[in-house]
FIDRENSE-484201 format. One record per residue (C-alpha): residue in three letters; z negated, y negated, x negated. Coordinates in steps of 0.1 Angstrom, whole numbers, padded with zeros to 4 digits, always signed. Layout:
N
alaZYX...
***
This chain:
816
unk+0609+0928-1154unk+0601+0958-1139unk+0610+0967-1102unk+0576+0951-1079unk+0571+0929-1047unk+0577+0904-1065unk+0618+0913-1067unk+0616+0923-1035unk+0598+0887-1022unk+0626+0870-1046unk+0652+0884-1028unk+0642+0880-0995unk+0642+0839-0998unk+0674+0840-1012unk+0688+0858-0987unk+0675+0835-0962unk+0680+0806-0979unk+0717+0815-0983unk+0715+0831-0950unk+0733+0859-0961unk+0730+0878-0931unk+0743+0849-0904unk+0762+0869-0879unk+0793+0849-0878unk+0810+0851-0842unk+0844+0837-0848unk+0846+0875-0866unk+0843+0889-0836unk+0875+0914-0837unk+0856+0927-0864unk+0822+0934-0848unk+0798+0960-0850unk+0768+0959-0827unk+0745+0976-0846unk+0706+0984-0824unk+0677+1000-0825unk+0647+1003-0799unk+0630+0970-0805unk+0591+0974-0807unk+0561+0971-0780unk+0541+0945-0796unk+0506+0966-0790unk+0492+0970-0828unk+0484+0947-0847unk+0511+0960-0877unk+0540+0976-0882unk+0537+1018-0887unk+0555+1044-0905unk+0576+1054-0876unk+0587+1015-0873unk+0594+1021-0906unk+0611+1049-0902unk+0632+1038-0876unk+0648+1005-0892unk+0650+1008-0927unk+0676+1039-0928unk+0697+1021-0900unk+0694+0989-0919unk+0706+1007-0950unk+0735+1022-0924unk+0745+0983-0914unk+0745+0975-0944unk+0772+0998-0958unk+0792+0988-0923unk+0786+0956-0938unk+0806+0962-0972unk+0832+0982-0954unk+0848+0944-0937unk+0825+0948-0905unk+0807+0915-0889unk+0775+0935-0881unk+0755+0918-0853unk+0720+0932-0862unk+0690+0919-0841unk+0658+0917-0830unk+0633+0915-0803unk+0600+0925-0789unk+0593+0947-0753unk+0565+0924-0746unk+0551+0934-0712unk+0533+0962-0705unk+0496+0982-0702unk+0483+0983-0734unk+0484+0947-0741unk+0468+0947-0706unk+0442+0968-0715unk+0432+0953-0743unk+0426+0920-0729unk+0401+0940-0703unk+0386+0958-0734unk+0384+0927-0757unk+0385+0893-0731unk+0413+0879-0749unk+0442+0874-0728unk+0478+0895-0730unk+0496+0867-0739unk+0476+0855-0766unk+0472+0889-0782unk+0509+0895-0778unk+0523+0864-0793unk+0496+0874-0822unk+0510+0907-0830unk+0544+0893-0825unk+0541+0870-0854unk+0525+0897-0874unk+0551+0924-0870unk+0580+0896-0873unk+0564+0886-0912unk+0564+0927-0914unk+0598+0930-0904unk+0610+0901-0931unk+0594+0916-0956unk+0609+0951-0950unk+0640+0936-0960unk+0662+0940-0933unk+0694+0923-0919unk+0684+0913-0892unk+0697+0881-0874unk+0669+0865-0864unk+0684+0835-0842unk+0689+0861-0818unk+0658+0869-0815unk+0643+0877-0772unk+0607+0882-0764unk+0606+0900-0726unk+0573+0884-0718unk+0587+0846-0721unk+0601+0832-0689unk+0637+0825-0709unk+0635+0856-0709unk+0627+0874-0675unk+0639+0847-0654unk+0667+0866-0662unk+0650+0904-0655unk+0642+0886-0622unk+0676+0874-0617unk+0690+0911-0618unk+0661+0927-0596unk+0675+0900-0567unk+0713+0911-0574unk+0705+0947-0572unk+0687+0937-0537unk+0718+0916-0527unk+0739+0955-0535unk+0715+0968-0513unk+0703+0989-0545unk+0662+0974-0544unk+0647+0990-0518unk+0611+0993-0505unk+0597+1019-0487unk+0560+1036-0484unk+0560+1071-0500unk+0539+1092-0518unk+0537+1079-0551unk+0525+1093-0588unk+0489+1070-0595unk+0470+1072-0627unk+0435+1067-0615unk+0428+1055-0652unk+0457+1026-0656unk+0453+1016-0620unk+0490+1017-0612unk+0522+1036-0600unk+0540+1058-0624unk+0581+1069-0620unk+0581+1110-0625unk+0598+1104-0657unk+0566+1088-0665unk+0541+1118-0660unk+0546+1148-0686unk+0531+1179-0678unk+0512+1162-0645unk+0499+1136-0671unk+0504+1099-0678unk+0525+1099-0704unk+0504+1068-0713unk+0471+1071-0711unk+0471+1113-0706unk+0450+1113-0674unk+0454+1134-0650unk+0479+1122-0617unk+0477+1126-0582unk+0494+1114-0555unk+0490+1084-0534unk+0507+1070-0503unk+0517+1033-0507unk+0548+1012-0500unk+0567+1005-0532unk+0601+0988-0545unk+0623+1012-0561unk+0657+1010-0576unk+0684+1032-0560unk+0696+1054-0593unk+0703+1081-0572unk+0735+1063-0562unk+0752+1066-0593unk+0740+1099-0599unk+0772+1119-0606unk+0791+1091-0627unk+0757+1095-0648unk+0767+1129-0654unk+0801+1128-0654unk+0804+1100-0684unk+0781+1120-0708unk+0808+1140-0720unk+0822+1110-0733unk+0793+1096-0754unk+0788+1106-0790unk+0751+1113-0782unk+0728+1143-0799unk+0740+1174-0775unk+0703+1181-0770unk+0697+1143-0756unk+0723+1151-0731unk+0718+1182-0721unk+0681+1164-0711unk+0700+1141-0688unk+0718+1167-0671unk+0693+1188-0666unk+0669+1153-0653unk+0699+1142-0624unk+0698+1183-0618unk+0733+1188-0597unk+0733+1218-0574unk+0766+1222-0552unk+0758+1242-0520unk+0752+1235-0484unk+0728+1220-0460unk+0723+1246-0429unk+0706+1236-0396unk+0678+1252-0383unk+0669+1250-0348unk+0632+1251-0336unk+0623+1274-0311unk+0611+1258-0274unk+0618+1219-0289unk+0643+1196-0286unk+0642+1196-0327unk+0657+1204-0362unk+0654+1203-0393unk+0683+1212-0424unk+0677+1233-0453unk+0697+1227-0487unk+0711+1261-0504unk+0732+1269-0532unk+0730+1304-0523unk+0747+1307-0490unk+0753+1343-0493unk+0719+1348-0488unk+0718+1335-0454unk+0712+1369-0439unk+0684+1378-0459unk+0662+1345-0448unk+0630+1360-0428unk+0610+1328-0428unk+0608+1290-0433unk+0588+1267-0454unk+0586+1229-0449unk+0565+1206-0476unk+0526+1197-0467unk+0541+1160-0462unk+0574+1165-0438unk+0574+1144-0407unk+0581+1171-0387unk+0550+1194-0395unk+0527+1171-0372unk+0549+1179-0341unk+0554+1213-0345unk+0517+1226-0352unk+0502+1244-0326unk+0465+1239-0317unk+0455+1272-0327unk+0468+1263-0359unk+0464+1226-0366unk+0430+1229-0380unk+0440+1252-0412unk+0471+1226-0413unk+0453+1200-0414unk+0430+1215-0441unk+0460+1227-0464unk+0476+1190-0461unk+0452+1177-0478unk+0442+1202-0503unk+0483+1196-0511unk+0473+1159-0516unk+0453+1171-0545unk+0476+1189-0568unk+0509+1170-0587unk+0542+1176-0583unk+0543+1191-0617unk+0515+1218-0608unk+0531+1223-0573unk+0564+1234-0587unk+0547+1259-0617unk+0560+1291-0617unk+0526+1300-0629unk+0508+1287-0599unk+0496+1311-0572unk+0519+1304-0542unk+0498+1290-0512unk+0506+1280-0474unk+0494+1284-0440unk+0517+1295-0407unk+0521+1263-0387unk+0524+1286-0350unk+0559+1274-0348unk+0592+1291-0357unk+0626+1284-0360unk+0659+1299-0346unk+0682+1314-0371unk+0720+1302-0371unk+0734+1332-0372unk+0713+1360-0360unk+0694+1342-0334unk+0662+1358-0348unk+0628+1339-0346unk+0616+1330-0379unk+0581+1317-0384unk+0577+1284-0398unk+0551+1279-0432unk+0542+1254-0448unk+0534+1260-0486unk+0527+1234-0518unk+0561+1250-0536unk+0578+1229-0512unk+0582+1188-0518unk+0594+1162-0497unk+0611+1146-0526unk+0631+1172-0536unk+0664+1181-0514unk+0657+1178-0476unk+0617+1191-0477unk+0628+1224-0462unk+0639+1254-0477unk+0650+1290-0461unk+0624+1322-0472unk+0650+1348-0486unk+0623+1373-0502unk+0646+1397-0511unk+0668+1379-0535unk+0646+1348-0546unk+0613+1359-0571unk+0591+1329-0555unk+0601+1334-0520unk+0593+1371-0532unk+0560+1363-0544unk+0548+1342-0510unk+0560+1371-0486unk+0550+1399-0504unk+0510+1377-0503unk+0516+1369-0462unk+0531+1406-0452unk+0562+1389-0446unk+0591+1406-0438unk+0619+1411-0470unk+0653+1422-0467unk+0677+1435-0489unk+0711+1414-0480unk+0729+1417-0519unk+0739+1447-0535unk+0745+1449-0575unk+0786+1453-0591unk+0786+1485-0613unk+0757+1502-0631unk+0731+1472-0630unk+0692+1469-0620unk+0695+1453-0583unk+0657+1464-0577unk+0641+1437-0554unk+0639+1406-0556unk+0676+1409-0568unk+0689+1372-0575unk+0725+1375-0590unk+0753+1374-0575unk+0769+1408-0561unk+0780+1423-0526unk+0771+1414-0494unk+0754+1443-0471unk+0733+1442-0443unk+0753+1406-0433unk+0770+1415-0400unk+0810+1404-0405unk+0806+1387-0438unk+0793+1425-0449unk+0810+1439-0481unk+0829+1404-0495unk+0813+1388-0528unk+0787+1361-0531unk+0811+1340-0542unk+0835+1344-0508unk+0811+1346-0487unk+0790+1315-0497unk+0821+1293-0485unk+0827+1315-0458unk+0790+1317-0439unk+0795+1280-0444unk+0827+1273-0433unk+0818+1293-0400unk+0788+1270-0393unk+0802+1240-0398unk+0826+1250-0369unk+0799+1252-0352unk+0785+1219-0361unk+0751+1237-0377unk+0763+1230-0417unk+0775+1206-0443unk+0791+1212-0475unk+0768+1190-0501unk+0757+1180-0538unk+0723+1177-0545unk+0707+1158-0571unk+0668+1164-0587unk+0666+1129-0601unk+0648+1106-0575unk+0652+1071-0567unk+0636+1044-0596unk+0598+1035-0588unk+0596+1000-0603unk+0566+0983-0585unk+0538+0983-0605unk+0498+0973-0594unk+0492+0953-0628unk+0491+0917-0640unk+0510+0918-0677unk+0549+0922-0663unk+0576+0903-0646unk+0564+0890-0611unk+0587+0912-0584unk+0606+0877-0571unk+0605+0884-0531unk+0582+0864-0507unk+0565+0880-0475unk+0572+0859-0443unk+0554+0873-0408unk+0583+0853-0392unk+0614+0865-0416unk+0605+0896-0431unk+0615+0902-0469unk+0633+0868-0484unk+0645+0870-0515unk+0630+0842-0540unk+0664+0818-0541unk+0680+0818-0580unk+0673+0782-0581unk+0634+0790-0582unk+0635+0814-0608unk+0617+0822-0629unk+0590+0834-0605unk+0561+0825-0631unk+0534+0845-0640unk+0500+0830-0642unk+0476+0825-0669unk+0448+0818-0651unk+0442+0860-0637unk+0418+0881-0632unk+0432+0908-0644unk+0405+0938-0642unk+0422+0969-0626unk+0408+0976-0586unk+0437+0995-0573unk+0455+0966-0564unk+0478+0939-0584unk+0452+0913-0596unk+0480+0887-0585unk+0468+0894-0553unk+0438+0877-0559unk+0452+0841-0568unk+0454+0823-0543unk+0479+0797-0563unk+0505+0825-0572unk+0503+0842-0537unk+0506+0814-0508unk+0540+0801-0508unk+0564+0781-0482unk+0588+0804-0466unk+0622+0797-0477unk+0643+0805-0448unk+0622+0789-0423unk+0593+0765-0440unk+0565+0788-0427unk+0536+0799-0444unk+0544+0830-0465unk+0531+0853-0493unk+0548+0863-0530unk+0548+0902-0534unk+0516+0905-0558unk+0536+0937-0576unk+0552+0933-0615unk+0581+0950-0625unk+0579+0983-0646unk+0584+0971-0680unk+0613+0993-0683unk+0632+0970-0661unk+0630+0943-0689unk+0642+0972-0712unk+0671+0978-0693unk+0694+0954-0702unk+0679+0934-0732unk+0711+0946-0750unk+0728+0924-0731unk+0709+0891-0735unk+0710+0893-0774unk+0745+0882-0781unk+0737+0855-0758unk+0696+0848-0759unk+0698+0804-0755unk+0722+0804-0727unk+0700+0793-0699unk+0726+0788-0669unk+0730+0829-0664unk+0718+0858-0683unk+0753+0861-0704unk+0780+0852-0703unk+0805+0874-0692unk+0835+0868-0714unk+0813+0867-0742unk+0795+0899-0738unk+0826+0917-0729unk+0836+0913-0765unk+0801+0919-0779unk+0796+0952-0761unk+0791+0977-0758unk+0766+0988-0789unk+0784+1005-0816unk+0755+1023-0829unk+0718+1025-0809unk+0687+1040-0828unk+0654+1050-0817unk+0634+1081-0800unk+0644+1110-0786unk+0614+1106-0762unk+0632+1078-0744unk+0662+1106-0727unk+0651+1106-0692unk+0638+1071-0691unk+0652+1044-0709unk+0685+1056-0718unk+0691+1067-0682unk+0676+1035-0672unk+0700+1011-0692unk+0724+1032-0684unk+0725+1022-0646unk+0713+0993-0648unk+0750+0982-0670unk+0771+1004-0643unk+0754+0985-0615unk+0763+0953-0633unk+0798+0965-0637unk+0801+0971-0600unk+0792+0937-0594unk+0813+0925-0617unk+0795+0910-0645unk+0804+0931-0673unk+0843+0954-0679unk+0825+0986-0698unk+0810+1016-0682unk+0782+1026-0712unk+0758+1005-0730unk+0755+1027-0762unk+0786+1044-0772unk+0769+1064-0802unk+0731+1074-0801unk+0713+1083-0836unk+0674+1100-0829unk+0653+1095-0859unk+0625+1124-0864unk+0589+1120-0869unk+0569+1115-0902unk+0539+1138-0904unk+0510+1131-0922unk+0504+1151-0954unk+0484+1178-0935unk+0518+1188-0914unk+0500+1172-0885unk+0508+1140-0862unk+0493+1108-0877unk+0463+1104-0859unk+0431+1079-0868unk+0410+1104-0855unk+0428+1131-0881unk+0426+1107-0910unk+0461+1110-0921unk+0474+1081-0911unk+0497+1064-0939unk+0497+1029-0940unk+0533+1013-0953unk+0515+0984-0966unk+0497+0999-0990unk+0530+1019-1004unk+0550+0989-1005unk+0526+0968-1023unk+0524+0997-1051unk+0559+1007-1054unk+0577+0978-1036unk+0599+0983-1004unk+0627+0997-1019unk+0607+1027-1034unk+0596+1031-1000unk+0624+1029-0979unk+0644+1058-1001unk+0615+1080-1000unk+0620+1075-0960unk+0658+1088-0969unk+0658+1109-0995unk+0624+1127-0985unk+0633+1139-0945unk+0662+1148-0929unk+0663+1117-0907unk+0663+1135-0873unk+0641+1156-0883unk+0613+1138-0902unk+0582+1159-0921unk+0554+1154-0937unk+0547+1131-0963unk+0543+1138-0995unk+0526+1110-1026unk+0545+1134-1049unk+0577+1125-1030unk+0571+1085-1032unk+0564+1087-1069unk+0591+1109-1078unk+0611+1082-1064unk+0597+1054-1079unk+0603+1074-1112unk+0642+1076-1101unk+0640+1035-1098unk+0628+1033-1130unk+0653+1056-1144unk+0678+1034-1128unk+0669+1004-1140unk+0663+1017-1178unk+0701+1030-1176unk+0714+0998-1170unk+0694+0976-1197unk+0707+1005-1216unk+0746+0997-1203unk+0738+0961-1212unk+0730+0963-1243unk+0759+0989-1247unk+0782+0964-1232unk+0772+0937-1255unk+0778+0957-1288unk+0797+0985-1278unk+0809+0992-1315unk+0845+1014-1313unk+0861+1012-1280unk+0890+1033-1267unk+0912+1025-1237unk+0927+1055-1232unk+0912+1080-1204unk+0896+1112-1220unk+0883+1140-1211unk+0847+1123-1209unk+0861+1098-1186unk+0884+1123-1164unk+0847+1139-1161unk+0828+1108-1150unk+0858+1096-1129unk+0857+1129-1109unk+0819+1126-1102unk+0825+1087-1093unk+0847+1096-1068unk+0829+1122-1055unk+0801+1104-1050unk+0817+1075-1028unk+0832+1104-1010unk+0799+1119-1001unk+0775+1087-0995unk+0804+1073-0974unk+0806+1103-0953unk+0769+1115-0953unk+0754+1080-0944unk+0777+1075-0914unk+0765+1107-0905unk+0730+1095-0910unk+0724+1124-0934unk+0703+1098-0959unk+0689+1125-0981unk+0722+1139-0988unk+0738+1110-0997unk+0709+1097-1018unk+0709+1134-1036unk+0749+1126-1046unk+0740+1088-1061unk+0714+1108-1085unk+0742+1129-1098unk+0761+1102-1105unk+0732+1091-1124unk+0730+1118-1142unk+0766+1117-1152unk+0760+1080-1161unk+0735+1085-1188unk+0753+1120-1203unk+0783+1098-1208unk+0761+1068-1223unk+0741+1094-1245unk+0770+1121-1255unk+0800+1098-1263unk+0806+1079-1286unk+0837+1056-1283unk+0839+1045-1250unk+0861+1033-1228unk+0842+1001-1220unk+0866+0985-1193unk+0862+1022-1170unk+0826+1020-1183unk+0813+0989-1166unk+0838+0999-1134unk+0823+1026-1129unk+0785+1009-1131unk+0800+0983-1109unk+0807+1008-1080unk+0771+1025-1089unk+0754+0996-1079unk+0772+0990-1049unk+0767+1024-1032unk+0731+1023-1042unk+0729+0986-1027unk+0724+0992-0992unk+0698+1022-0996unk+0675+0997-1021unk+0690+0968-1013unk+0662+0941-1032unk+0661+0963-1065unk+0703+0966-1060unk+0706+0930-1060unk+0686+0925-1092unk+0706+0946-1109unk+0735+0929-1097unk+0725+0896-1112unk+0714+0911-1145unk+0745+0925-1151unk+0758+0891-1147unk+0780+0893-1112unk+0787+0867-1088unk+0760+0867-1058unk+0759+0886-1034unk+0759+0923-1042unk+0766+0928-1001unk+0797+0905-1005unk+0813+0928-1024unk+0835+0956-1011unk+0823+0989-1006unk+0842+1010-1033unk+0866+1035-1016unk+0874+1070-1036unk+0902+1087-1047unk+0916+1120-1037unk+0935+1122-1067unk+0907+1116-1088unk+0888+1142-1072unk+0919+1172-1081unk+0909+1185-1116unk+0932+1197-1137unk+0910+1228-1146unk+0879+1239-1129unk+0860+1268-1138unk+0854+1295-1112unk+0828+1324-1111unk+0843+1357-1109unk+0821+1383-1090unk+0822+1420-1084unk+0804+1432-1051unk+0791+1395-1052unk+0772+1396-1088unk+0787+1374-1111unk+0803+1392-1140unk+0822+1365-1160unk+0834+1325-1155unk+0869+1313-1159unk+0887+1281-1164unk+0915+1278-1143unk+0940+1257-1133unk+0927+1233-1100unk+0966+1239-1080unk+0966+1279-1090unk+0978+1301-1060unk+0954+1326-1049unk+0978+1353-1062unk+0976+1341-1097unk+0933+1339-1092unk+0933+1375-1085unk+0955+1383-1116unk+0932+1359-1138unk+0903+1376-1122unk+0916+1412-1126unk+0925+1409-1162unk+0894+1394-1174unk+0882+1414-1200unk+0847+1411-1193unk+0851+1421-1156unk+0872+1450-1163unk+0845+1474-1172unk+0831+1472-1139unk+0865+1482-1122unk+0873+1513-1144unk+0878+1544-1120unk+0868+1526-1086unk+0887+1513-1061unk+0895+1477-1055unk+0886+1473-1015unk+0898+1436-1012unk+0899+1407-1033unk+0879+1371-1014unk+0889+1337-1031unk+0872+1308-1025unk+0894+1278-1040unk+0879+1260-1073unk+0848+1282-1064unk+0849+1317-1071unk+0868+1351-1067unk+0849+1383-1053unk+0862+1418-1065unk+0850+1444-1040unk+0851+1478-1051unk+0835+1512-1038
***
């Protein structure tokens, strides 16, 4: 029987009837946690990128597998979240229902991929098992005095009627929906990141993450060392401090700019200009932080009458305000240095303000205006002539004598937004008293359940807030009347720490247990998008070094090594769009070819961070290699059962097939770990091909190596066509399973020929081949290469220059 569905569905209820795949937790010692980014739930089906995304780590976990480790492989589904929501307004069916719809769909999907997964394990985020628990660790956080609220001016898409975090709005857009974000004053909960801000950096050097994912958190938590330098305002009993990495600069500052939004702007306005203030703060309202801090944008402001007094020149220096300038973002106030900054440069040389040259150039450089390395220090009374680099600790030290500077680290990342105006999430569990303020919801009353019975339409404001049944609650500090907060949770909150709950999804006295999970964790191997850097990744991230803190959990990292898979194009080289028409649809492939087929083309097609576009010649090229496969061994079957003359001895033939064995375990072993699929799928070919030219071209065989060799074949292609693998097994008459076996491990020895043949080049054209022996010295290569007759006539009368040897590859001969 040819490979089909049909092998693939065979195989499959074996598995689970046998229940191959049982994690096993008395092997703990032995555990490897393998994960990838579980799925949102808001399709109907599976797609290629899901596709994409678990098989080749499957096929990863199941090598680990082979190799003695007790994988722990789940599955779950990020259930909460707008687009469920949004249907249910679209459609009138309700979030749950169409969520616990789609869940059973992609759960069949996921079977019949074919995958290892464990699925008593299994956690659903919008089930109240599940963020009882979410709620749980929003109250400890509040307990650490790391839940906050506050009103500030908040991100709102005016589309998905809610709050977004900045790491939600890409280029001043949702990164949902792809409106257009402005700003919006409200009081929100947020989650206080910021505090672990430098041990976020600091531990990245540790991970083995892509560089590139890294370098993305870095540059997101944005550390400047410098100093924060008081400014007094003229005529008022008032300050304000200004952050600076560039110190040296002080000198050179002839005005200062405060954000549209600072406290301070309203008290320092004079009449004749609070109009044109007034007028400017709100057309600052209008434009998101993204297009305020665009190098392209214009630079705008207005003089606010006021000014401030310099700290070390005593000069008046008028006070701005301009849109370049956020609240947010260090202390709301910077320091004008036209002279040595290009945007301060820009806004002065627009306003006719004055610009002063305080930095000279070292040696013969281009110290033209604005100038903003680092260099000498003129025109900047006794610091005058020392480097930046003194005198940036110096003009600082001297001021904070004087009580009018700090030494500080900054950080760009902000604090964690996680209120949200919406229905589908986790209810925020805090109640409202007038009497007692904020009052946590007590453990003993989690969960904090959300509500069937909603209106859920978007108005600006949660549509909890309308239901009267959810909202009015009994106080439970003092038995008065009181009110739930009508906010849900950002669904990245239930996202955070869903790792954790796996290992221990039915305990339902905590969330895990903490000796348990200590052993568990952290995960061995996480998969999924690159997109996810400055969100989730830095989200789960704090969220496990918080729970640390409070004890809960003895690691400092949630994912010690980070795969990102790339993205499959459609056949035009294009995203997969419905609108393009190139969407491809893995059901379609996997009913024609089977799974298999379609999870090497996945491999063998795309470098797996990289992805491509797809390619129906690639998918049948690969379901011609399956069939290859499987003719060779009917072919070694048949050979096996009348094999004729046999030898036992080791010939050439063999030493030959032996070499490209080994080489082959070698290479898959190494590639696959490496995720480099195509690589290692390219190598198992080989060995095909070596296969059948031994099976076609000799004779008497040695039957015993023969059938080891097949043996070892099967089991290195097992885990990248794992249904078609174990087929093969079973015909060939072995004991079930093929993934009970273990995986084959090479030979060095093997892999040292006795003789190799080498290319001989002159001036790097090949001029003649040689057999040589593998352990020859590079002295005797160059006489072998040198007396070769062949390559002799291309030496006569010129002179040999130097002589390159690559070992068992080739010898270069470079002549005039």
């Amino acid at each position: 029987m040819a490979y089909s569905v049909e092998i693939d569905r065979k195989w499959q209820k074996i598995w689970e009837e046998t229940k191959l795949y049982k994690f096993n937790p008395e092997n703990v010692g032995r555990k490897l946690y393998c994960l990838e980014m579980f799925p949102y739930p808001s399709g109907a089906k599976l797609h290629i990128g899901h596709w994409y995304n678990y098989g080749p780590t499957d096929s990863w976990a199941r090598m680990k597998r082979m190799q003695g480790y007790e994988v722990f492989h789940p599955m779950g589904f990020d259930a909460f979240g707008l687009p469920a929501e949004n249907y249910a307004i679209k459609t009138g069916i309700h979030p749950y229902d169409s969520t616990m719809e789609n869940i059973r769909t992609m759960e069949r999907q996921l079977r019949e991929m074919g995958v290892t997964f464990d699925w008593d394990y299994e956690i659903i985020t919008c089930l109240p098992e599940y963020y009882k628990w979410t709620q749980w660790i929003f109250l400890k956080l509040y307990e650490a005095g790391l839940a906050y609220r506050k009103k500030a001016p908040v991100n709102w898409c005016p589309s998905c009627q809610t709050v977004l975090a900045n790491e939600q709005v890409i280029d001043g857009r949702c990164e949902r929906c792809g409106t257009e974000v402005t700003k919006k004053e409200l009081t929100q909960w947020f989650f206080k990141i910021t505090a672990y801000a430098e041990e976020l950096l600091e531990k990245l050097d540790d991970l083995d993450w892509p560089e590139k994912t890294k370098m993305m958190q870095r540059n997101w938590i944005g550390k400047s060392e410098g100093a924060e330098i008081e400014f007094k305002i003229d005529g008022k009993d008032l300050s304000f401090r200004v952050f600076t990495t560039r110190a040296d600069t002080l000198f050179g500052a002839t005005y200062v700019v405060l954000a549209p939004e600072h406290e301070l702007v309203d008290w320092i306005t004079t009449d004749e200009y609070r109009d044109a203030v007034e007028e400017y703060k709100e057309y600052a309202k209008k434009q998101s932080e993204i297009e305020r801090l665009s190098t392209e944008k214009e630079k705008t402001g207005v003089f606010t009458g006021a000014y401030a007094i310099h700290p070390l020149t005593g000069e008046k220096l008028p006070i701005w305000i301009a849109d370049y300038v956020l609240v947010t973002y260090g202390t709301g106030c910077v320091m004008g240095v036209p002279g040595h900054d290009e945007r301060d440069y820009e806004f002065a040389t627009k306003y006719n303000l004055p610009i002063k040259r305080v930095i000279k150039g070292v040696g013969d450089v281009d110290d033209s205006l604005p100038f903003v390395e680092y260099g000498i220090l003129v025109n900047s009374g006794e610091f005058t002539g020392m480097t930046s680099e003194e005198a940036r600790v110096k003009i600082v030290e001297k001021l904070k004598a004087e009580g009018k500077a700090e030494f500080k680290v900054n950080y760009r990342m902000r604090d964690w937004l996680v209120s949200r105006q919406r229905y589908w999430g986790a209810p925020i569990p805090i109640i409202h008293c007038e009497r007692c303020g904020i009052v946590p919801v007590p453990e003993e009353d989690l969960p904090v359940l959300l509500p069937y019975d909603v209106e859920f339409e978007p108005t600006g404001e949660s549509p909890l807030k309308k239901h009267a049944g959810f909202m009015n609650v009994t106080c439970p500090k003092c038995g008065g009347p009181a009110l739930r907060d009508p906010d849900t949770l950002d669904t990245f909150v239930d996202s955070s720490w869903y790792y954790l709950r796996y290992p221990d999804n039915k305990n339902d006295k905590e969330p895990f247990n903490k000796e348990w999970i200590n052993k568990m964790l952290p995960v061995d191997k996480y998969v999924g998008g690159a997109e996810h850097a400055t969100m989730h990744l830095l989200y789960s991230r704090f969220i496990t070094k918080v729970l640390r803190d409070l004890g809960y959990l003895n690691f400092d990292e949630p994912f010690l090594s980070l795969v990102h898979q790339g993205t499959i194009l459609g056949p035009d080289g294009s995203r997969m769009s419905k609108s393009r028409g190139n969407v491809i649809s893995p059901d379609d492939y996997i009913k024609q070819y089977g799974s298999d087929v379609f999870r090497l083309y996945l491999m063998f097609g795309f470098s797996y961070s990289e992805g491509g576009p797809w390619s129906d010649e690639g998918i049948r090229a690969i379901a011609r290699f399956v069939n290859r496969v499987e003719r060779f061994i009917e072919k070694f079957i048949e050979t096996k059962q009348n094999p004729g003359k046999t030898k036992e001895e080791m010939g050439d033939a063999e030493k030959e097939l032996n070499y490209v064995r080994h080489y082959t375990i070698k290479h898959v072993t190494l590639d696959a770990d490496k995720f480099e699929f195509n690589t290692a799928i390219a190598r198992i070919m080989e060995l095909v091909n070596a296969l059948y030219k031994y099976e076609n071209e000799v004779e008497v065989k040695n039957i015993k190596f023969y059938e080891d060799v097949v043996r070892d074949f099967v089991k290195i292609l097992a885990p990248f066509a794992p249904h078609f693998s174990e087929e093969m097994w079973e015909r060939l008459g072995y004991e079930y399973s093929v993934f009970n076996q273990k995986w084959p491990e090479w030979d060095e020895k093997a892999l040292e020929r006795e003789m190799v043949e080498i290319a001989i080049q002159v001036n790097g054209k090949v001029r003649s081949k040689a057999q040589v022996p593998s352990n020859a010295t590079d002295e005797e290569l160059k006489q072998i290469a040198l007396s070769d007759e062949r390559v002799k006539s291309y030496l006569d009368g010129k002179e040999i220059k130097k002589v390159i040897i690559v070992k068992n590859r080739l010898v270069n001969i470079v002549v005039n």
